[in-house]
N, C-alpha and C positions, 0 to 999 in steps of 0.2 A: 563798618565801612561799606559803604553801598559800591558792588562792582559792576556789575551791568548798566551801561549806558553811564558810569558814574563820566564827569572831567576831573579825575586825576591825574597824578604827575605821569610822566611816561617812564616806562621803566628800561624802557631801549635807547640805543642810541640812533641820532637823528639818519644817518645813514641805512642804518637799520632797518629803522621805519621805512626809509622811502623804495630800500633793494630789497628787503628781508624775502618778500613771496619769490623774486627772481634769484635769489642764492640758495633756497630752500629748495626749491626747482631743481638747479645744478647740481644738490647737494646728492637730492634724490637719485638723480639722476645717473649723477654717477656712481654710488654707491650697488644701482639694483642693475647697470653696463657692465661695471669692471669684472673682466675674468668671467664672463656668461658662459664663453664655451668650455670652461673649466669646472664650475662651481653653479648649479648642479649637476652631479658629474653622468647623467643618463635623463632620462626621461620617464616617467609613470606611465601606467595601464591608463588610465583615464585621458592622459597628455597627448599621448603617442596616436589612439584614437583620432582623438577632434581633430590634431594637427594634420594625419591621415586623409581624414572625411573632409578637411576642407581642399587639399590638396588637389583630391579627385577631383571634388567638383570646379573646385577652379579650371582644370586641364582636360575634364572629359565632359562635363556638366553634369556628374552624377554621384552621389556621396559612394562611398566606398561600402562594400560588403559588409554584413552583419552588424550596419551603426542605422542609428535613427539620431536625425535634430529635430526632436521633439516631435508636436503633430506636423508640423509642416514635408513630413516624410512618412508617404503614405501606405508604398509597402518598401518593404525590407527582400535582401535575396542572402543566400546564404544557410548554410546549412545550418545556425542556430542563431539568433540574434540576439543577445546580450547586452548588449552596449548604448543607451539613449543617453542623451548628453539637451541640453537645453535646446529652444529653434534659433537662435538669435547669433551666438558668437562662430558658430562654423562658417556660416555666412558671412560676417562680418569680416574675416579673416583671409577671403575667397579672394578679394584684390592683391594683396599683400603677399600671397600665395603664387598668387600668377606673377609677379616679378621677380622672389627671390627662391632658393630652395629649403629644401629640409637639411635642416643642421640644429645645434644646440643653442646657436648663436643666433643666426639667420631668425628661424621660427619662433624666438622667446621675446623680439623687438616690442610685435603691440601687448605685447602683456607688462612689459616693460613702461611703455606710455599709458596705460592702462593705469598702473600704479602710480606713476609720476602723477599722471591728472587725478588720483584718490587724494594725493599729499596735498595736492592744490585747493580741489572741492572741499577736502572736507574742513580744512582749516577756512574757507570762504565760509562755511557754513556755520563755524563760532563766531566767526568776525560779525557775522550777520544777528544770532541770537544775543550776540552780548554788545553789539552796537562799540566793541574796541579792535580797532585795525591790529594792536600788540598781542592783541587774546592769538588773533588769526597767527599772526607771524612765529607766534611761539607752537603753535600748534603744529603747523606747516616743519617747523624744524622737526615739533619731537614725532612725528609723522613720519619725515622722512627717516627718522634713525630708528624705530622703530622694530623690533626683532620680527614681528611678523610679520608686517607691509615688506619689511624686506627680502622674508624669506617665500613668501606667495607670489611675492613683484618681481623675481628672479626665477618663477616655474611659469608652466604653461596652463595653470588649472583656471577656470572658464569663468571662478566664480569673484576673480579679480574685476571682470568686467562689470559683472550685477552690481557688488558695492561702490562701483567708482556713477553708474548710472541713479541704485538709489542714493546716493549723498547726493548727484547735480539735482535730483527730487527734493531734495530737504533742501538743498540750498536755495530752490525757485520759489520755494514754498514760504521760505522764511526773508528775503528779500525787504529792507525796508520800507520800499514804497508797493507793499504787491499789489499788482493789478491784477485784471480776471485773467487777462491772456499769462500771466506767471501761474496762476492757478492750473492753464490747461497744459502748459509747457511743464510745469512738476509733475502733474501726471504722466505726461508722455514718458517724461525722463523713468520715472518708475516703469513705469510700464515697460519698457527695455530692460529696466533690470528685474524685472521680474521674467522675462522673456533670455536672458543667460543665464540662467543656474535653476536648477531644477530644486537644490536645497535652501532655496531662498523663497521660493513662491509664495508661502505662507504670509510672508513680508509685506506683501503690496497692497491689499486692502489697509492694513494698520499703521502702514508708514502712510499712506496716503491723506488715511482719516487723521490722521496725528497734526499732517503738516497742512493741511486746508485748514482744521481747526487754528493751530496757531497764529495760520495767517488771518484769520477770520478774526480772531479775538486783540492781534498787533495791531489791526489796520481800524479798529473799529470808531476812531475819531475822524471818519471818511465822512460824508453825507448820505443824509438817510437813504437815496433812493441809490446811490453806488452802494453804500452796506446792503441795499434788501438784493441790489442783483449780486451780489460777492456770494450773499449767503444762500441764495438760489441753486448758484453755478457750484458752490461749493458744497451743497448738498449732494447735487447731480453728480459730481463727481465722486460723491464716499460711496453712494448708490449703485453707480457703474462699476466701479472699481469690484464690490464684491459678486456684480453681477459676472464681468470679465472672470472672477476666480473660477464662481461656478461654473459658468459656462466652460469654461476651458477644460475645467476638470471632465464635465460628462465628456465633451471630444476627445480628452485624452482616454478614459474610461473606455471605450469603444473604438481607440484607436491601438495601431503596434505596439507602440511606443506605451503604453497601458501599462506593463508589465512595473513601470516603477512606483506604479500604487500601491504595489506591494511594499512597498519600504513604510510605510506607515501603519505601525505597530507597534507592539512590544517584542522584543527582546527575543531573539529566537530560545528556544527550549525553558522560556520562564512561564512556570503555570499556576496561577492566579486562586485556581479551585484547590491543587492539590497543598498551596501551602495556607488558606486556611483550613484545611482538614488538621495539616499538621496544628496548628496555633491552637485550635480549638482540642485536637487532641491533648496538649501539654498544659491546657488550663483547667481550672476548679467551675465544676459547673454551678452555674449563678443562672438560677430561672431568665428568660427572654435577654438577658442583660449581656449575658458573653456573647451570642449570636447577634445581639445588636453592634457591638465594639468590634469582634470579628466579623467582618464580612467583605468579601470583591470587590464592595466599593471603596472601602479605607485603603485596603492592602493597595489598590489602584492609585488612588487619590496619594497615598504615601511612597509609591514608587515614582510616579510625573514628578512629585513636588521634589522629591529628591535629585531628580534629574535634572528638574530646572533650576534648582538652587546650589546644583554642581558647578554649573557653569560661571558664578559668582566666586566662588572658592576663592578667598588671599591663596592659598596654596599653589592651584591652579594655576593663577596670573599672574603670580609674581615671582612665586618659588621654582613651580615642580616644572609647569609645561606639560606639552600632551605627552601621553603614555600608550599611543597608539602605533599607528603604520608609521613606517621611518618615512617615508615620505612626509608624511606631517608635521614629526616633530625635529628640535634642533637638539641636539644631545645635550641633554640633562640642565637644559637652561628654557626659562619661560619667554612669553611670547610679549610681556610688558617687562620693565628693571626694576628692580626690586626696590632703589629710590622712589620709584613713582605711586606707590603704596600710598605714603602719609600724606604725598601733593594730591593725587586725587580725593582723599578724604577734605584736604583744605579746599580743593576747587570747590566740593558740593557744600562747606559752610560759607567759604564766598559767592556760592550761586545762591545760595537762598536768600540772600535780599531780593530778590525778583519773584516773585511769587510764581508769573507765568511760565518763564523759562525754565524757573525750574519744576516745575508739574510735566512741561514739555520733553524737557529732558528726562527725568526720572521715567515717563510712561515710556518715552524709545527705547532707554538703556532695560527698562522692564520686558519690552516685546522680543527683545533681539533672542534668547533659546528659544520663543518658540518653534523653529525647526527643526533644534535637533531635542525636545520634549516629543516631536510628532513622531520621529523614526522609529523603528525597529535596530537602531545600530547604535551603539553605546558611546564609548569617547572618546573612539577615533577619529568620530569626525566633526568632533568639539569646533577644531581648527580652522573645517574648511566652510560651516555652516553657521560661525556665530564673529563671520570677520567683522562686520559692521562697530561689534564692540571695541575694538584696540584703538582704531582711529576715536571713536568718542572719549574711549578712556584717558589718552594723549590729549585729549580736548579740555579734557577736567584737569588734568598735570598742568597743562599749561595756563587756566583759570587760577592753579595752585600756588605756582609760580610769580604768574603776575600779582595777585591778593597779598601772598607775603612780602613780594616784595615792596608792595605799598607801604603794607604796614611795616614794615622794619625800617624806613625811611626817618622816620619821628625817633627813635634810639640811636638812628645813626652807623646803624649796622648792615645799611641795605648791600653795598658793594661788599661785602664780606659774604651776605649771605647768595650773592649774584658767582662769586668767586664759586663758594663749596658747592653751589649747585650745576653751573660748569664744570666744576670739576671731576665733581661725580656723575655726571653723563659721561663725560666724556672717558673715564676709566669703563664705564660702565659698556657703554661702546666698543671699546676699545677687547675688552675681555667678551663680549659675545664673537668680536670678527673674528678674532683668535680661533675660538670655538669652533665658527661657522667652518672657515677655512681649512683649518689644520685636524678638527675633530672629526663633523659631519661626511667630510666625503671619506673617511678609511668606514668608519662604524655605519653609517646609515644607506651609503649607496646601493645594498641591495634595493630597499623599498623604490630605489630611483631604479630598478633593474638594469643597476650595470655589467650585471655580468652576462644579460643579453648583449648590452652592446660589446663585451670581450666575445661572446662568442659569433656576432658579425664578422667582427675584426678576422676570428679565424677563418672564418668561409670565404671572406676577400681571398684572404693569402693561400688559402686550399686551391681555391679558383684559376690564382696565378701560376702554382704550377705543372697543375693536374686537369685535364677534361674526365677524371673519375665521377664515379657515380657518387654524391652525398648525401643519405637520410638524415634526417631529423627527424627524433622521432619524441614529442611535445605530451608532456603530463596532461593536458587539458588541453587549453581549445588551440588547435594548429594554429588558427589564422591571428593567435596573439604573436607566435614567433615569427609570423611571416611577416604583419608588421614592422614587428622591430628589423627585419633584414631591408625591407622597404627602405625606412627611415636611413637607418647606417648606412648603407651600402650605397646610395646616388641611383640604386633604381628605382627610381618612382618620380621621377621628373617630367619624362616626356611621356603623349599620349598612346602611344606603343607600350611601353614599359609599362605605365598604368591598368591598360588593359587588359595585357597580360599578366599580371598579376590578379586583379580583381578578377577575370574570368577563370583562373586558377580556386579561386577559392567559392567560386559559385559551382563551379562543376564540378567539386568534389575530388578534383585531382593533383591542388595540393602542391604544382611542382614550377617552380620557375628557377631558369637558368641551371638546368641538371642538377637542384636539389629537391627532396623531395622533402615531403613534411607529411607526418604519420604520427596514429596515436596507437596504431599495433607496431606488436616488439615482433621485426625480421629476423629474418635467418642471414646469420652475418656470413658474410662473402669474405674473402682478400682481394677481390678487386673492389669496393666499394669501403666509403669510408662512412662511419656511423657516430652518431650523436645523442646520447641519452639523456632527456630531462631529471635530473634529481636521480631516483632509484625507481622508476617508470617500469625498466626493466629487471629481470633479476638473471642471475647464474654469471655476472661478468666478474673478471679478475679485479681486485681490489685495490694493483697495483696499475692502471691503466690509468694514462694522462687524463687531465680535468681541469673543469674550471670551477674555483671555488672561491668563495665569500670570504671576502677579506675580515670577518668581524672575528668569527670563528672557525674559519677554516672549513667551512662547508660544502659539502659536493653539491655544484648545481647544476654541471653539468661534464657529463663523463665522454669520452673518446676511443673509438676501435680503430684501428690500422692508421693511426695518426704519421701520416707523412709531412706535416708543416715543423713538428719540433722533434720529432724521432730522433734527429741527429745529434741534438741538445744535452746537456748534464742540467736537467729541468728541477727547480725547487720543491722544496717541500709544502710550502703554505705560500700564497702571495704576501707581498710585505713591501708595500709600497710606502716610500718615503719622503716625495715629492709632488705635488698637486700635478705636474703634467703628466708623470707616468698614467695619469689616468686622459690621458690625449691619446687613447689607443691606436685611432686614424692616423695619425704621422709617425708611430715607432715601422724599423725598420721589422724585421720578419724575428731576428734574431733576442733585438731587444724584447721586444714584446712575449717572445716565449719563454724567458729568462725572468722577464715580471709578472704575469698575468697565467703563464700555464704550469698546472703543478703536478706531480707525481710522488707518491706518500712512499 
C-alpha cells in the first residue's frame, strides 16, 4: 500500500478533517493552561534566570546581573558569571514582561504558545511531507498529548522556543509548491532557532542542508532555469548556514559568554589514556595487533557511538524515561507511550513506499543526538537537547495509525482497530496525568526548587511581623537565592525595586530589604534571625526548625531564632496531600507552618 501522496479512503471523520487542526489546538491548549500555577510546582535554575534577565531588561533596559543572552551581551557585572542562556528568547519575552508580572502562571504563558504553535507546525510539517491533511491531523492530536511537549510546554526552559522555530524551518522547506523566497524564509525560521538554545546550535547547518535538499529534489519538475536558480539559492544557503555556525562560534569563542564551550567534551573525570592502559594491561600480548584494536581512537569512537545510540533506546522512549535532574524527568514514566512503539515501527514500513521522504526523514531523525553526542554532560540532558525527536516520533505513530488503518479496512476490522487504539491513548493518557499531577509535584519538586519557594514564603511572613535583621546564608552562589526571593516575593516589578536588587548583587553587598545573603557562617545573635543552606554551617542543634524535601525528608534548609512558627506544635517531615498546599503564597501563617515547616 503506497502511503505518501497515496488517494486513499480517509480514515477520519468528515468533521474531523475539516476542525481536526482547530480541536488539536484547544486540546493543546488546554492541557499545557490547566493548573499552571500549580503544576510545576516552582521554577528551575535555568527558568528563574531568563525569566529574571528578561525582566530587567524590559524595566531597566539592562539584563540582570551575572546572566549573559549569548553574544549579544557584551560585558557581564557581578561577582561571578555563570549563567548564558541563548541571544534570542530573553529578548523575545521583553514585551510580555513589560505587561504582566513574575508569577508561575503570568511568566509560563509564551512558552505555553510556544508549545501549542510546536503541536501545530509540526504536525503541518507531515501534512506537507506526506502530501495527507489526516497524516497532519493525527499527528497534531498525538502532539498535543504527548508526555513530553506537555511536560516542557508547561516549564519555562528556552529550548521550547528553538524547536517550535526549527519545525516552522522544515515546514517552509518542505512546502508543496516551494519557492525561492520559502527557501530564505526556512532559513530564517532556523535561524532563530538556532539563535534560542544554546544545545541546539549544532542543529542548524543540518536541518538546513536536509530541508533545501528536500525541497530541491520535491520541486524538481519546475523548469530548467527556476530549478538552476532554486538550486543556486539553495546552495547559498547550505553554504551560509555553516558559514553563520562558524562564524558565530569564533564570536562567541572570544566573547563572555565563551565559557559554554566548555560544555563540549567528554564526560568529566572520564580518561581515555588511562583506560587503555588498563585494557591493554588485562590482555595477551599479540605483536602490533593489540595496540592496533586498543587504542584512543576506538575507545572514543565506542564511547560517541554509545552515546548516540542511547538516545534511540526502546527503553529510553518508551519504557524508562530520563534518569536525570527531577526537573527533567516525570517519575518513572517515559516521554513517548508505550503503544506508540509498534506504530512507529508501522509508520516507517508505511513510509517507505517513498523512497524520498523517507531518506528525508531517516537522516533528520539521524541528526537530532548530535548535541548531546557533543557535550561533556551525560543524560540528564537527553530531555532538554533531543526534543525535536518526540514530535517526529508522534509523526511516525500517527503514519502508523493511518497505514493500518487503511489496511485493516479490506478484513473489515478497521473500526475495531480505530476503537483499541483510542482506547489505549486514551487509558494511556489518562495514567501519565495521574502521575504527572498527583506523583511529580510530592517526589520531584525539589529539582523545580520548591523548597526556595517555601523558604520565600517564610521571609514574606518573617517580614510581616518583624523589622529584625535576617541572614541567609547560601551554599553556593548568593545571587541564585536572591533570585528566587525576587521571583516570589513581587519585588522585582518596578524599576526601583529592580535596581535595587541588581545593584545589591554587583556591589557585593548582598542585602535587600533587611536581608542579607552570605556564603560565610556568622556569629548568631538573638536579635537576628538566620537561615542555613543544607549543612553550609556546622555546630547547630539538630532539633531547630527547617525546611525539608518532601521526597525524603531532607534538610535544605535550617532556621535560628525562628519567630514565624515558634509558637506552633510543628511536624515532623512535610506530607502534603493536596496539590494546593503547594500554593504557598495564599496559606495563612499558621497553615503554612503546619505544612511546609518541620522540626525532627
Amino acid at each position: 500500500m503506497k502511503l505518501v501522496g497515496a488517494k486513499t479512503s480517509t480514515s477520519l471523520p468528515v468533521f474531523i478533517i475539516k476542525h481536526g487542526y482547530l480541536l488539536a489546538i484547544l486540546l493543546a491548549f488546554l492541557i499545557r493552561f490547566a493548573g499552571l500555577n500549580f503544576n510545576p510546582v516552582g521554577i528551575a535554575h535555568d527558568e528563574i534566570r531568563d525569566l529574571i534577565g528578561a525582566k530587567s531588561l524590559a524595566v531597566t533596559g539592562k539584563i540582570c546581573p551575572e546572566m549573559f543572552a549569548g553574544i549579544f551581551t557584551r560585558t557581564g557585572e557581578g561577582v561571578g558569571i555563570d549563567t548564558v542562556f541563548a541571544e534570542l528568547v530573553t529578548y523575545l519575552l521583553v514585551p510580555w514582561m513589560r505587561l504582566f508580572p513574575l508569577s508561575l502562571l503570568w511568566s509560563k504563558i509564551p512558552f505555553v504558545l510556544a508549545s501549542v504553535g510546536l503541536v501545530f507546525i509540526s504536525a503541518k510539517f507531515f501534512e506537507n511531507v506526506t502530501k495527507r491533511r489526516e497524516i497532519g491531523i493525527l499527528t497534531a492530536f498525538l502532539v498535543a498529548i504527548n508526555p513530553w511537549a506537555i511536560h516542557f510546554g508547561r516549564s519555562a526552559y528556552e529550548n521550547i522556543f528553538a524547536y517550535f522555530f526549527y519545525f516552522l524551518g522544515l515546514f517552509l522547506f518542505t512546502l508543496p509548491k516551494a519557492k525561492n523566497k520559502n527557501l530564505v524564509l526556512g532559513f530564517i525560521a532556523c535561524f532563530l532557532g538556532f539563535l534560542s538554545y544554546f544545545g541546539t546550535k549544532p542543529l542548524f547547518p543540518v536541518l538546513v542542508t536536509l530541508g533545501v535538499a528536500f525541497s530541491l529534489v520535491g520541486n524538481s519538475s519546475e523548469s530548467k532555469k527556476r530549478a538552476k536558480d532554486s538550486v543556486r539559492l539553495g546552495i547559498l544557503l547550505i553554504l551560509f548556514s555553516f558559514l553563520v555556525t562558524l562564524g558565530y562560534l569564533k564570536i562567541l569563542s572570544a566573547s563572555p559568554a565563551g565559557l559554554r564551550m566548555r560544555e563540549v567534551a567528554v564526560e568529566p573525570g572520564l580518561d581515555f589514556a588511562e583506560q587503555v592502559n588498563y585494557q591493554r594491561r588485562v590482555s595477551l600480548e599479540i605483536p602490533h595487533v593489540r595496540d592496533l584494536a586498543i587504542n584512543k581512537y576506538n575507545l572514543m569512537a565506542k564511547y560517541y557511538a554509545e552515546r548516540y545510540l542511547s538516545v534511540f533506546s526502546p527503553r529510553y522512549l518508551f519504557a524508562e524515561g530520563e534518569k536525570g535532574f527531577d526537573a527533567f524527568m516525570i517519575a518513572d514514566h517515559p516521554f513517548m507511550y508505550f503503544l506508540e512503539l509498534p506504530l512507529v515501527v508501522f509508520g516507517f514500513i508505511f513510509l517507505s513506499f517513498s523512497f524520498e521522504v523517507t531518506v528525508f526523514i531517516l537522516l533528520l531523525i539521524a541528526s537530532l543526538p548530535l548535541p548531546t553526542v557533543l557535550t561533556k554532560y551525560s543524560s540528564s540532558i537527553y530531555a532538554l537537547r533531543i526534543g525535536l525527536l518526540f514530535p517526529m516520533l508522534s509523526g511516525m505513530a500517527a503514519m502508523g495509525i493511518y497505514g493500518l488503518t487503511n489496511k485493516l479496512e479490506k478484513y473489515g476490522i478497521k473500526r475495531l482497530f480505530i476503537f483499541f487504539v483510542s482506547g489505549a491513548y486514551l487509558f494511556s493518557f489518562a495514567y501519565f496525568w495521574i502521575i504527572y499531577w498527583y506523583r511529580v509535584p510530592f517526589e520531584k519538586n525539589t529539582g523545580w526548587y520548591f523548597p526556595e519557594r517555601v523558604l520565600v514564603k517564610y521571609m514574606v511572613e518573617l517580614r510581616k511581623i518583624t523589622d529584625r535583621k535576617i541572614v541567609v546564608v547560601a551554599g553556593e552562589r548568593v545571587s541564585h537565592l536572591m533570585y528566587y526571593y525576587a521571583f516570589y516575593s513581587g519585588n522585582y516589578e518596578n524599576k526601583d525595586d529592580i535596581y535595587a536588587l541588581n545593584n545589591a548583587i554587583i556591589s557585593g553587598e548582598n542585602e535587600v530589604n533587611g536581608i542579607f545573603f552570605t556564603n560565610e557562617c556568622p556569629k548568631v545573635e538573638k536579635d537576628s534571625v538566620y537561615i542555613f543552606e543544607g549543612d553550609v554551617c556546622e555546630g547547630f542543634s539538630s532539633n531547630l526548625p527547617r525546611i525539608a524535601a518532601t521526597r525524603d525528608s531532607g534538610q535544605r534548609f535550617l532556621i535560628a531564632n525562628d519567630p514565624v512558627c515558634g509558637d506552633l506544635n510543628l511536624s515532623r517531615y512535610p506530607y502534603p496531600r493536596n496539590i494546593t498546599e503547594f500554593d504557598v503564597e495564599k496559606m495563612d501563617r499558621k497553615t503554612f507552618c503546619k505544612t511546609w515547616i518541620t522540626k525532627p
